[in-house]
C-alpha positions, -999 to +999 in steps of 0.1 A: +000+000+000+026+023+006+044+017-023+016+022-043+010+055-029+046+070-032+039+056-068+012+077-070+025+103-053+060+101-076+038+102-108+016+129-097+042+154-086+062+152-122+041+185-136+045+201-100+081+197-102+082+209-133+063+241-122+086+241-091+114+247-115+098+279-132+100+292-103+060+292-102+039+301-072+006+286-064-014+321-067-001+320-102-011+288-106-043+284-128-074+263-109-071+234-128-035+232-119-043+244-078-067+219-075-043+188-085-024+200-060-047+209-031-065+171-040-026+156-033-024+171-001-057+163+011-047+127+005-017+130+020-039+143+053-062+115+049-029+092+044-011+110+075-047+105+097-047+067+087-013+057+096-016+080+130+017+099+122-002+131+139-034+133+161-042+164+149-042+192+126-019+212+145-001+184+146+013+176+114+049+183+109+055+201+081+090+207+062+098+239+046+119+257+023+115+289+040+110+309+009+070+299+009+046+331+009+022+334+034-006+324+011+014+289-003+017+280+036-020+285+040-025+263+011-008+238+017-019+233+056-059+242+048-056+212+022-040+187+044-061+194+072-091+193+050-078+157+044-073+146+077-104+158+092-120+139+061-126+106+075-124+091+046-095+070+022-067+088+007-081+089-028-117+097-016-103+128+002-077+141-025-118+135-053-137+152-025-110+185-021-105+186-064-143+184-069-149+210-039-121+230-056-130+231-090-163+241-081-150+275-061-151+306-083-116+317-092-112+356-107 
């Protein structure tokens, strides 16, 4: 199982590397794009709830660059907690935040 979802992971984060390397930021990311990347981390909160590596939110241990803006930390931490507090499997949490995501008007 775990395997398969570094697999997953490993094959998902290919485009967001290669965003990473334009130096890209995810407010200039457009939704499509944001909410592949929100859904990922709400799986990875679903994944980190499952396997009890936090009891909490406020919990998670997150690693940083320390070059993130305020809004890319908010991001990332609203999404995995949204996947954590989900209750639900991995890839059910990362459908639930893309489809919750996509539906959010973006100007």
């Amino acid at each position: 199982m775990l395997k398969q979802l570094l697999l997953v992971v490993a094959v998902l984060a290919g485009p967001q590397a290669q965003a990473q390397d334009k130096r890209a930021h995810l407010d200039q990311m457009a939704q499509p794009e944001l909410c592949v990347y929100k859904a990922k981390l709400a799986a990875a909160g679903a994944w980190i709830r499952i396997h009890k590596h936090a009891t909490s939110c406020n919990t998670i241990k997150y690693l940083w660059h320390d070059d993130e803006t305020e809004f890319e930390i908010d991001v990332v931490k609203q999404a995995t907690c949204y996947g954590f507090e989900s209750g639900v499997d991995p890839i059910s949490a990362g459908d639930n935040m893309y489809l919750d995501c996509m539906a959010e008007k973006h100007l």
